[in-house]
PLY file of the C-alpha trace (Angstrom):
ply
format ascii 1.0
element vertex 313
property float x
property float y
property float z
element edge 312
property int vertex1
property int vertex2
end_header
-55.67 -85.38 45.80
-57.54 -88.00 47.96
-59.91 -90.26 46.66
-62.12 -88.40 49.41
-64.44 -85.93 47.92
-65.80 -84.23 51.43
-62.22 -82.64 52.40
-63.35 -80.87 55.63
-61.14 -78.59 58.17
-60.96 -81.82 60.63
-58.43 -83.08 57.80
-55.66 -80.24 58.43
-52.78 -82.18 60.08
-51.21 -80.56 62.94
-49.84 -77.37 62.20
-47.98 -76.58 65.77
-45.00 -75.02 65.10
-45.63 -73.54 62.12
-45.62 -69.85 61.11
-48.51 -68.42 58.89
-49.64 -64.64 57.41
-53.15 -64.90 56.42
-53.88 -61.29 54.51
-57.76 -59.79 54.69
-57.55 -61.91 58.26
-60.41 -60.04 59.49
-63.58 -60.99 58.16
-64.48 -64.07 55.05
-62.62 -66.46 53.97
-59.45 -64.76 55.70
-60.89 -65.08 58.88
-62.19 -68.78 58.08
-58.60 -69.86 57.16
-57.10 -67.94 60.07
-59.18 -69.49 62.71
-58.40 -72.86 61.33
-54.81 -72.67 60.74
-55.00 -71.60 64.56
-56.89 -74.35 65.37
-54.43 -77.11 64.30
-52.07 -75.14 65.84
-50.17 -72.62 63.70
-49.04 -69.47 65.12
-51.21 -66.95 62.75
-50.38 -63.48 61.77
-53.43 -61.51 60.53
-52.38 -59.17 58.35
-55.21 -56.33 58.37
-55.50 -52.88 57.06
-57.27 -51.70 59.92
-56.02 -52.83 62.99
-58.98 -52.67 65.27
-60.88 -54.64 63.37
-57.74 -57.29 63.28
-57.57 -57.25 66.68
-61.77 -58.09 66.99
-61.15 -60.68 65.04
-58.21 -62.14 66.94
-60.63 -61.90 69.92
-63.22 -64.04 68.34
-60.70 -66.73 67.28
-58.93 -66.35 70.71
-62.73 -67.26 72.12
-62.93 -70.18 69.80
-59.75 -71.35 70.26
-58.45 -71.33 73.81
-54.89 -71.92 72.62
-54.87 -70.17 69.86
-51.46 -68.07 69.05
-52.94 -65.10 66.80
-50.78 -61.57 66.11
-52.43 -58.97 64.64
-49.86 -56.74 62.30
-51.42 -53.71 60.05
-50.73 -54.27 56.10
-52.48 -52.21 53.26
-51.75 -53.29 50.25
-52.66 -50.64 48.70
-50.07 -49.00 50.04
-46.23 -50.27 49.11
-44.27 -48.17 52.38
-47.52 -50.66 54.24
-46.10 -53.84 52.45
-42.68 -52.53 53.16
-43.32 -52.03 57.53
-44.92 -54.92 57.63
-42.30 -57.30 55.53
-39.84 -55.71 57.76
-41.96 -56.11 61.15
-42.39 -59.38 60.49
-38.69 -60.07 59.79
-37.66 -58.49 62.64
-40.47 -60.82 64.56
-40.34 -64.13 63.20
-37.05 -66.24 61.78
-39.43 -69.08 59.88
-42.15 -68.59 57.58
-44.03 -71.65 56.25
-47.25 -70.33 55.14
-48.35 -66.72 52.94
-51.59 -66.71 51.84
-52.45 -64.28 49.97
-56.12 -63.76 50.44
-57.01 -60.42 50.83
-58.34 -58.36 47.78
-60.79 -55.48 46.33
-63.70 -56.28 44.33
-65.57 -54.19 41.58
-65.30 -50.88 43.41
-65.47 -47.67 41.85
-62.92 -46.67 39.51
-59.92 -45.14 41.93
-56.29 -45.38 42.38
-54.06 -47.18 45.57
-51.30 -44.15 47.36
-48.81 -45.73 44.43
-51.12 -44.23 41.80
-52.24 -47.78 40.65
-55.76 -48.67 39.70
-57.46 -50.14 42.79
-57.92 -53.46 41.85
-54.84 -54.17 40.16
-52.93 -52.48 42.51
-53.81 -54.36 45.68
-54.91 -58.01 44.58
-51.80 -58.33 42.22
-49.08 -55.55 42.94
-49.75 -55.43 46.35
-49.46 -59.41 47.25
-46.39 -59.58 44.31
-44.53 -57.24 46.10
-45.36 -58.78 50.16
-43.85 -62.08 48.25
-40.91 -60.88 47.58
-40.20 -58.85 50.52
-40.38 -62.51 52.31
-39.69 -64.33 49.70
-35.98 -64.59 52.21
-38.24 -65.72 55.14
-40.06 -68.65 52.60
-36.74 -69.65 51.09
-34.88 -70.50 54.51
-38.24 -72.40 55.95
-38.74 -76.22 55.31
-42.36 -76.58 53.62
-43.28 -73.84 52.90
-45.65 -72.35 50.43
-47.05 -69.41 48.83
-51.10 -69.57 48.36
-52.70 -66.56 46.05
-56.27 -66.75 46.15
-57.64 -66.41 43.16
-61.15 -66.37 40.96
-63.50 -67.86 38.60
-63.36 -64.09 37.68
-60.15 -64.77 35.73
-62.09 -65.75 32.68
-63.12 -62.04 32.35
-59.47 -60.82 32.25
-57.34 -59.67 29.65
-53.77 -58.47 30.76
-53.69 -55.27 28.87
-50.05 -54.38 29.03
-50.87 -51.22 26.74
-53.29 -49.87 29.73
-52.87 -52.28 32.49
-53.88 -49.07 34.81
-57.19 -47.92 32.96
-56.14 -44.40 31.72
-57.17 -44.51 28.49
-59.72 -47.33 27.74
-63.69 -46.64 29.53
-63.15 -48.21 32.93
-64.88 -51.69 33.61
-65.33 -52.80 37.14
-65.67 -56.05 36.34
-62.94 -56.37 33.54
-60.46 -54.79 35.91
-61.38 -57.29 38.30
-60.73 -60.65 36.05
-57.72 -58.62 34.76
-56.42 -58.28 38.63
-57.45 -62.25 39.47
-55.90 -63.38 35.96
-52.81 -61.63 37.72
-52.72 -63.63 40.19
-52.69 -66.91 38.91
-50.26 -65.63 35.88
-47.90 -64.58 38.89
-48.49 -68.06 40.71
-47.72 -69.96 37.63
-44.55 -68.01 37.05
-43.59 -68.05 40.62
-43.53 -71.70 41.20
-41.25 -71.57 37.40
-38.88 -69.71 39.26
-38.39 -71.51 42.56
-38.11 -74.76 40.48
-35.43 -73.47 38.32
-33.78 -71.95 41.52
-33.85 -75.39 43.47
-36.02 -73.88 45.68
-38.21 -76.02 47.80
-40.95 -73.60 48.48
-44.16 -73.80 46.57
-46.59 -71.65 45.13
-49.77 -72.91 44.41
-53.51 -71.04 44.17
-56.87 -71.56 45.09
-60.39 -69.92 44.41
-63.63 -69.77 47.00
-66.31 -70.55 44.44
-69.56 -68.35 44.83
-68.78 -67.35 48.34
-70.97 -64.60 50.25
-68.26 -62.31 51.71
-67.93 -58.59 52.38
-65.71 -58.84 49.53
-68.97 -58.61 47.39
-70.30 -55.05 48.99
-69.96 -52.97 46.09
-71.69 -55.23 43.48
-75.12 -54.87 43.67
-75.78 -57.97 41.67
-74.39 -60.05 43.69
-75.34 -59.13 47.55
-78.71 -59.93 45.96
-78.08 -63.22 44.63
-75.90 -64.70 47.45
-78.66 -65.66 49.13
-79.72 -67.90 46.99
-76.81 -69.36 45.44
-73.57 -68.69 47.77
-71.56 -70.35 49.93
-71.07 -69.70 53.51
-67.43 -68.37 54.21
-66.56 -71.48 56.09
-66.93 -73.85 53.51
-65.73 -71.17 50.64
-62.37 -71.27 52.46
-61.91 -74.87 52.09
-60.21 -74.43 48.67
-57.64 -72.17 50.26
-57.21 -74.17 53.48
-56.92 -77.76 51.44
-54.10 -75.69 49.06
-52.50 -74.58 52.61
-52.11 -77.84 54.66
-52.98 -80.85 52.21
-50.11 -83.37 52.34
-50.48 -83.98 48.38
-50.87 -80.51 46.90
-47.82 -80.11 44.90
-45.81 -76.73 43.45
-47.93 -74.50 40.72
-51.88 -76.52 41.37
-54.54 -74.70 41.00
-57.67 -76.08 44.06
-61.42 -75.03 43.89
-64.86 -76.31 45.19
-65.54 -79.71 43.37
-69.49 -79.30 42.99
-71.71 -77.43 39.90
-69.26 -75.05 37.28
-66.66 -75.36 40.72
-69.61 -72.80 42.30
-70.06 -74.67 45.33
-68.78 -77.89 46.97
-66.49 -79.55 48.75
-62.11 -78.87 47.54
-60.94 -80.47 44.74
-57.65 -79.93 41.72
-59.35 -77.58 38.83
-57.74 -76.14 35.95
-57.74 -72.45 34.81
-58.11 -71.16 31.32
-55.58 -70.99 28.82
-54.67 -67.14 29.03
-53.23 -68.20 32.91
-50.80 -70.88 31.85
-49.18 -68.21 29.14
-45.17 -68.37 29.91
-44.80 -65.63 27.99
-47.37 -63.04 29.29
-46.58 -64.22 32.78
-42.73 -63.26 32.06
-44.08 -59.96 30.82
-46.12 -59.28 33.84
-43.24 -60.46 36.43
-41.00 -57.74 34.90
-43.50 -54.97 34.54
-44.65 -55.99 38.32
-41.06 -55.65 39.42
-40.44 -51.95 37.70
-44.31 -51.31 39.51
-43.47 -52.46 42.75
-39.33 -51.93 43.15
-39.68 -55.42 44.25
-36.85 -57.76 42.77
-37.20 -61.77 43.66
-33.25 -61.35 43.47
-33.14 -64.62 46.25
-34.55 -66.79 43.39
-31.30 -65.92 41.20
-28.42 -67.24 43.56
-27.38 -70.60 43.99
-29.58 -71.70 47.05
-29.28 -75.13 49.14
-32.57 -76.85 50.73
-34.46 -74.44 53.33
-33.09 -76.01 56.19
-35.11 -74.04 59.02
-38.28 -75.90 60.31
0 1
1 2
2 3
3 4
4 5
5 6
6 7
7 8
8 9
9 10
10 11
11 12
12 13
13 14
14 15
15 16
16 17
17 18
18 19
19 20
20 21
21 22
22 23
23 24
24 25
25 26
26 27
27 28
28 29
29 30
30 31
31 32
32 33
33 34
34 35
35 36
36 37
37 38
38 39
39 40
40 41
41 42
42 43
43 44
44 45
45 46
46 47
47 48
48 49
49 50
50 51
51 52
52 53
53 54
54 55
55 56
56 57
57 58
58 59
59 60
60 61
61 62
62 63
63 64
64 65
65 66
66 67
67 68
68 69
69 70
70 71
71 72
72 73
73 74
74 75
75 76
76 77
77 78
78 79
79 80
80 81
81 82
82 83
83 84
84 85
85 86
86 87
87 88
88 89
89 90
90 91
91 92
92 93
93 94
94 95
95 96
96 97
97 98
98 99
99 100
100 101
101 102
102 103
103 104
104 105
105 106
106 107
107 108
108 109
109 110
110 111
111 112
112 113
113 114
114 115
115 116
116 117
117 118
118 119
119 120
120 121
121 122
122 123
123 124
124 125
125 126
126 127
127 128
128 129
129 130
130 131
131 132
132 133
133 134
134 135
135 136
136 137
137 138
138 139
139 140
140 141
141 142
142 143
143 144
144 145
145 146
146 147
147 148
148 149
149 150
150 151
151 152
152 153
153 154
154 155
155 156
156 157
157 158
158 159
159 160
160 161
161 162
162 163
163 164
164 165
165 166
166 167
167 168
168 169
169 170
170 171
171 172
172 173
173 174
174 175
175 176
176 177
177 178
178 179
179 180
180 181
181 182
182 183
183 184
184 185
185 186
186 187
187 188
188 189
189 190
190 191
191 192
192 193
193 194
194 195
195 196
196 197
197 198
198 199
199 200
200 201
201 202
202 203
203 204
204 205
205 206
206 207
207 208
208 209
209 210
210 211
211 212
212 213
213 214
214 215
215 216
216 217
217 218
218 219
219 220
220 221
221 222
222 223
223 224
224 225
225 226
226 227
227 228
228 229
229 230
230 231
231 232
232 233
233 234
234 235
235 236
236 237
237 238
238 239
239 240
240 241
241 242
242 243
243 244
244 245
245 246
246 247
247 248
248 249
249 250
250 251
251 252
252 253
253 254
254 255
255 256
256 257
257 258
258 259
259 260
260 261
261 262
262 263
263 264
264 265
265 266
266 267
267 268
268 269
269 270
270 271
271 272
272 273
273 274
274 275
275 276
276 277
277 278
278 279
279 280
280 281
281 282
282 283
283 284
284 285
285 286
286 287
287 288
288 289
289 290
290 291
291 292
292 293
293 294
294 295
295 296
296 297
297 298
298 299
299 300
300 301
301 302
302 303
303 304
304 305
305 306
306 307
307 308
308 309
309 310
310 311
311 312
């Protein structure tokens, strides 16, 4: 990473040409990165579970942006036949793919299940975003440059991948435990992704970011902390810095790990962080991959052939 320690949005090189899905596109730090990526340039799918309000939010970006190339495309995550339409809408769309982030998420709702009969959280921030991967994980592999960016948490200290009840059936369910347990997911899956490509030869990346303490509507069902982001939060702008710098930065290489640089990585300006100990765990991350696959019906069976260099641009 730079010597720089203010990495701003004016920093994204031009993206113009370049293809990008941005999931939960249509509010937060989805919307943030979206409106930037479309700012340097990149053609930006919004990926949105509610269409309407992807299509307000193209509006606004659209009025921000007078060039801006924005699609709106309906994913739930939640829903695997969703990830399934839109993997294949997209295909059908769109030969190159140089950018999936992986942004959208649920955060300590009440307990309840996605239509696959998963538990919410772990269901649609890990299951949901492993499985879009690999239904483009064709699309990454044939694109020069591209990369795969799961946002992730400081929440992933709380988790604990409990491969004995990784669905909450039998333990007392904890909102907040299922939550790290979902964001440890993610970075376990990142990790273990960018293992894979490398021993494929691939030249896609996967790398992860988190927003810090970031005031989004991600946030509406804790209690705790609507009434604290006032005083300690982030704006969405900024908290999407992480996640933008991860996206576009010239130096981020294959399975980093980028958060905000200031106080306990809270708040501040991007820099390279580390996460705990239980994320860089080759063999729990193995576990998961397999028990994700048999979840989802999702195989990554790309990353097992002999591949040459993406050669598309």
């Amino acid at each position: 990473m730079s010597k720089k320690t203010r990495w701003t949005s004016e920093e994204i090189e031009n993206q113009t040409g370049r293809v990008a899905i941005v999931t939960g596109a249509n509010s937060g730090i989805g919307y943030e990165a979206a409106l930037e990526l479309a700012r340097a340039g990149a053609t930006v799918v919004l990926a949105v579970r509610d269409p309407q309000r992807g299509e307000e939010a193209a509006g606004r970006i659209r009025k921000g942006v007078a060039e801006a190339k924005v699609e709106v495309m309906t994913l739930d995550l939640a829903d695997l036949d969703s990830v399934r339409a839109f993997a294949d809408a997209f295909g059908k769309k769109h030969e190159a793919l140089h950018l999936l982030v992986n942004n959208a998420g649920v955060m300590m709702p009440p307990k309840s299940k996605t239509a696959n009969g998963f538990e919410l959280q772990f269901g649609t921030n890990h299951i949901g975003h492993f499985a879009l991967t690999g239904l483009l994980l064709d699309r990454l592999l044939h694109t020069a440059g591209s990369r795969v960016v799961s946002v992730a948490s400081m929440a992933h200290t709380w988790g604990t991948i409990d491969f004995e009840d990784l669905q909450w059936e039998r333990k007392r369910y904890k909102k907040g435990k299922s939550y790290g347990q979902s964001k440890l997911a993610n970075l376990l899956f990142t990790y273990e992704l960018q293992r894979r490509l490398e021993a494929a030869g691939a030249k896609t990346v996967a790398v992860a970011a988190h927003p810090g303490w970031t005031s989004t509507n991600l946030q509406r069902s804790s209690g705790l902390f609507r009434a604290m982001n006032p005083i300690f939060a982030m704006k969405a702008w900024q908290g999407a810095l992480p996640t933008l710098y991860a996206a576009t930065a010239g130096d981020v290489e294959g399975g980093q790990y980028f958060g905000p640089g200031g106080f306990m990585e809270m708040r501040g300006y991007p820099k390279r962080v580390q996460s705990n100990d239980k994320s860089r765990d080759e063999a729990v991350a193995a576990r998961l991959w397999d028990v994700s696959e048999d979840l989802s019906g999702v195989h990554f069976e790309s990353l097992l052939a002999d591949r040459s260099p993406a050669a598309a641009s």
